[in-house]
C-alpha positions as CSV (number, residue, x, y, z in Angstrom):
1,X,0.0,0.0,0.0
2,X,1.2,3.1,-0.9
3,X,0.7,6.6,1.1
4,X,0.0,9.6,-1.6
5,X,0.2,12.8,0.7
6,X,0.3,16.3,-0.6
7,X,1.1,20.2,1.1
8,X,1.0,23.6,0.1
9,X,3.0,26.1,1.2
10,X,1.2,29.7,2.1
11,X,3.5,32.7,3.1
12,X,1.7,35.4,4.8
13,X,3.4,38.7,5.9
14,X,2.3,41.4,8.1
15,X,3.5,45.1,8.9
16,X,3.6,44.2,12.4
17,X,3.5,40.6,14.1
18,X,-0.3,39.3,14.7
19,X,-1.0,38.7,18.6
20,X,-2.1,35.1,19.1
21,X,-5.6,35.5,18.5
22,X,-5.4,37.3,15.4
23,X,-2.9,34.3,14.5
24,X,-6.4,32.2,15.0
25,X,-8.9,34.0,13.5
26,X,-6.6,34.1,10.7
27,X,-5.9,30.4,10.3
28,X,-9.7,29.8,10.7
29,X,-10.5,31.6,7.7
30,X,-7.2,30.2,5.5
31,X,-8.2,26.3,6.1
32,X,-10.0,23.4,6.1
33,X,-9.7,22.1,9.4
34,X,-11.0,18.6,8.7
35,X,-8.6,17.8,5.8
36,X,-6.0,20.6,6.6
37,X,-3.2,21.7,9.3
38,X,-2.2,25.1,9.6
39,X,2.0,25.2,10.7
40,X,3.2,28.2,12.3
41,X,7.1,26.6,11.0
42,X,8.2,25.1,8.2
43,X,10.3,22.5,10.1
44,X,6.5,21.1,11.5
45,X,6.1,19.4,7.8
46,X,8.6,16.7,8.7
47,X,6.4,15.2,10.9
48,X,3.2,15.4,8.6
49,X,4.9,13.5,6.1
50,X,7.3,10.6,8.3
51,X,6.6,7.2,7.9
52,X,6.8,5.3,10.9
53,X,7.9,1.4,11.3
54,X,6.2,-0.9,9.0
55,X,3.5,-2.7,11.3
56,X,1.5,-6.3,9.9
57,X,-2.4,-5.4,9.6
58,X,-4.6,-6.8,12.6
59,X,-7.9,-6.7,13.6
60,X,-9.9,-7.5,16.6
């Protein structure tokens, strides 16, 4: 089985830094949050697209 995972990179900038609940409102407005993660870094992509140890398929 094969993962197929996809991201886009938005750059935002503002005159002055946004206080965290402008930071909120914003990323409410820029995203799907049931298909879509809003990172405040760059470096938070690794994680999104790691593959962890291969694991057999079980079911209870």
């Amino acid at each position: 089985m094969k993962r197929i995972e996809r991201g886009v990179l938005w750059r935002f900038t503002a005159e002055t830094p946004l206080e965290q609940n402008q930071l909120t409102r914003f990323s409410e407005l820029i995203h799907d949050r049931m298909t879509e993660t809003v990172l405040s870094d760059i470096k938070e992509a690794d994680a999104l697209f790691s593959q962890g140890a291969k694991r057999a398929f079980t079911h209870h």
